[in-house]
C-alpha distance (Angstrom), angle and dihedral (degrees) to the residues before:
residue distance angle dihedral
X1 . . .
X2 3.70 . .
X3 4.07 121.9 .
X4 3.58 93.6 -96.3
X5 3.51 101.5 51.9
X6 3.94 86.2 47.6
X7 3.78 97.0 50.4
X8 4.01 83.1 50.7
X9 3.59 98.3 64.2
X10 3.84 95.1 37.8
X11 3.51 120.2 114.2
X12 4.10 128.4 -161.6
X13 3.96 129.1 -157.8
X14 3.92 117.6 -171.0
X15 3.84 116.9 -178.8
X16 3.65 120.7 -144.9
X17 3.99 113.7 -103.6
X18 4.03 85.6 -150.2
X19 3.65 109.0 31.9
X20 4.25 108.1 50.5
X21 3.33 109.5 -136.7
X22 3.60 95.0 15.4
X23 3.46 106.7 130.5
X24 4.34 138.0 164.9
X25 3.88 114.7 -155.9
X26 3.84 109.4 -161.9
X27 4.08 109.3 -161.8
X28 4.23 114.9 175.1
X29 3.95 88.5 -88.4
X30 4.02 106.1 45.1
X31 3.70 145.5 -5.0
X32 4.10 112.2 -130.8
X33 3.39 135.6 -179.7
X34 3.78 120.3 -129.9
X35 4.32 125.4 -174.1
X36 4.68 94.7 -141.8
X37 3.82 109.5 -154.7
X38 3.44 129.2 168.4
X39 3.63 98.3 -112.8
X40 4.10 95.5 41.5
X41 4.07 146.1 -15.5
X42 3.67 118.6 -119.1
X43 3.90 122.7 -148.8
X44 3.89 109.2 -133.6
X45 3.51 115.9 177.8
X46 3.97 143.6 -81.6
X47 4.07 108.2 -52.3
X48 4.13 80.0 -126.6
X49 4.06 94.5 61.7
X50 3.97 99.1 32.4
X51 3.97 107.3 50.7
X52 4.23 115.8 -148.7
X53 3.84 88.1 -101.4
X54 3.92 92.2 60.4
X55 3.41 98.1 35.5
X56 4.21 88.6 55.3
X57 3.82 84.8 44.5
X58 3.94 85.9 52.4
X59 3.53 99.8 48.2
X60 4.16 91.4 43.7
X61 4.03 86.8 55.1
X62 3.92 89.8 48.2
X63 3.94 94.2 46.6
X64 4.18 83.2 53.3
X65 4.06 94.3 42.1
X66 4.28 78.9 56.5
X67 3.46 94.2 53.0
X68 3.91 89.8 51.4
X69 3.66 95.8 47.4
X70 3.78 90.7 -111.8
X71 3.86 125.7 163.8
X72 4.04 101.2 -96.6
X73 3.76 95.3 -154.0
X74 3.69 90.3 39.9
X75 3.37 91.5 54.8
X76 3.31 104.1 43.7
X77 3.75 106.2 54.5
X78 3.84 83.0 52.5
X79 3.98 81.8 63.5
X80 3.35 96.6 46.4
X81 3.89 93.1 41.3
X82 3.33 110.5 31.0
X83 3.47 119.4 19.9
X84 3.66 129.9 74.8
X85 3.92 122.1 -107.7
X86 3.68 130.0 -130.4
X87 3.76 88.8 -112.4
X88 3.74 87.0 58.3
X89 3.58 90.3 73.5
X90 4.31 86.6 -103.0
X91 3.44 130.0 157.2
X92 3.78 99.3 -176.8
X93 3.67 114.5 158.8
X94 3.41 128.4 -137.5
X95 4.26 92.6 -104.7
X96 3.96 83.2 53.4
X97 4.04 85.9 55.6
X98 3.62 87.3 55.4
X99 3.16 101.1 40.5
X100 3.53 99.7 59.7
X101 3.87 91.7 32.9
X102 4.18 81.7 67.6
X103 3.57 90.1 48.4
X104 3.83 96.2 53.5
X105 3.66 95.4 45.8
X106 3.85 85.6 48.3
X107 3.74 96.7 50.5
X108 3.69 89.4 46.9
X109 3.78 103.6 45.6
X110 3.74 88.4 40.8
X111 3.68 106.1 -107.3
């Protein structure tokens, strides 16, 4: 197997020194960011559409939902979906996150 064919299939993961769990994998076609926790992984999104600021805002809003029991997956496509970013120019609090988290869940289950 030549160099190039070997540096094709390789595949890199660098954790976050800031954010734990926080981590980007890089394979040959795409880097993606990915929140690691003991209990599950959570896909983020392409390194190109989710800067490093949003995805450490991400994973800090996950670590919290864990704390409070919340559904991770739930929770984080309302992130990704619904909420603005730091690099929006937001300053949404954590109670807004909730808030609107509730409201989601409501307006999809039909509450």
């Amino acid at each position: 197997m030549s160099e190039d064919e070997r540096l094709a299939r390789t595949v890199v993961e660098l954790g976050d020194d800031k954010s734990k769990g926080l981590t980007i994998r890089i394979t040959p076609h795409k880097p993606i960011w990915y929140i690691r926790r003991k209990e599950k992984t959570l896909r983020l999104r392409d390194v190109r559409e989710l800067s490093l600021e949003d995805a450490r805002y991400v994973a800090e809003q996950i670590a919290l939902g864990a704390k409070r029991n919340r559904d991770l997956n739930d929770l984080l496509h309302v992130l990704l979906e619904y909420i603005p970013l730091p690099s929006d120019g937001s300053a949404f609090r954590d109670r807004d996150v909730e808030a609107k988290l509730d409201h989601v869940l409501a307006c999809r289950d039909g509450a």
